[in-house]
N, C-alpha and C positions, 0 to 999 in steps of 0.2 A: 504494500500500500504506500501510495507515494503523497506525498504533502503539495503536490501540483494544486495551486489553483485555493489553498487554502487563506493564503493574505489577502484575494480578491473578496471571499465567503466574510471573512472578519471585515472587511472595508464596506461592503453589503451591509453589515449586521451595525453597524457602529451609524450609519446612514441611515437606515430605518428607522433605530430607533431614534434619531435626534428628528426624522419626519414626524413620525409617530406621534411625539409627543408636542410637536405642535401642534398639530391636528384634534388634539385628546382638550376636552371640557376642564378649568382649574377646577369644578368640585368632583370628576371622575375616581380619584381614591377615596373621597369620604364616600360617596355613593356604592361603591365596591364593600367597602369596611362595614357599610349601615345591611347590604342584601347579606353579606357573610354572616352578621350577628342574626339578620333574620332568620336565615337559613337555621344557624345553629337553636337559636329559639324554637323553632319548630322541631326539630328535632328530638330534642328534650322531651316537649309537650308530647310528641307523638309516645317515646318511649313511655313514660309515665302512661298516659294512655292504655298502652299495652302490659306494662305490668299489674295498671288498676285492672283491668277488665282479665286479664288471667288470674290473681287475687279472688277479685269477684268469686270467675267459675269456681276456684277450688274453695272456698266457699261454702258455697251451693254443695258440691258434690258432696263435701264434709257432713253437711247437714244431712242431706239423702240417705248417707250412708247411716250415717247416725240414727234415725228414724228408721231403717230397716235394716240397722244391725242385727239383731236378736231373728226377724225374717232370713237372713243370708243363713244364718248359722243355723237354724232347724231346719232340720232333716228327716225329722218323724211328723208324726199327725199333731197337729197343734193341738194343746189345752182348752176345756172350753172356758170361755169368761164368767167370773163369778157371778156377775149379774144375772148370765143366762141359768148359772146352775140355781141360785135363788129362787128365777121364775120357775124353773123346772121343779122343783123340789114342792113351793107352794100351789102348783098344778096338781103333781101327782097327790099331794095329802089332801087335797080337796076330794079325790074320789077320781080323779077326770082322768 
């Protein structure tokens, strides 16, 4: 690889950019610096976002489970309710 033609490349780059920047708006870096905090602000918000709302679910599923824990885990014929055995009990000594 040969360095032909490389001082013309830098002579190019050293030109553009003295064009460049006359051509470029004076508030052009603060505009720049203001969209990049935007950017990073949204960013943020989004993650938060996302770890509220994964929070949230697991949550929820905590709860679900929790509520049909004792469900998940039998395996045999459920117990009947005390209330029911109650009514039952004052049904049958009624005669009926």
């Amino acid at each position: 690889m040969t360095n032909d033609g490389m001082e013309q490349l830098f002579a190019r780059a050293k030109d553009a950019g003295n064009e460049m920047s006359a051509s470029m708006p004076s508030d052009f870096p603060g505009r720049v610096y203001s969209l990049h905090v935007c950017a990073v602000h949204k960013a943020r918000i989004t993650v938060r976002t996302s770890i509220l709302s994964i929070s949230a679910a697991l949550v929820i599923f905590a709860a679900l489970v929790g509520w049909n824990f004792q469900t998940l885990l039998m395996a045999g014929p459920e117990e009947q309710d005390p209330v029911d055995e109650m009514a039952q009990s004052l049904w049958d000594s009624a005669g009926n």
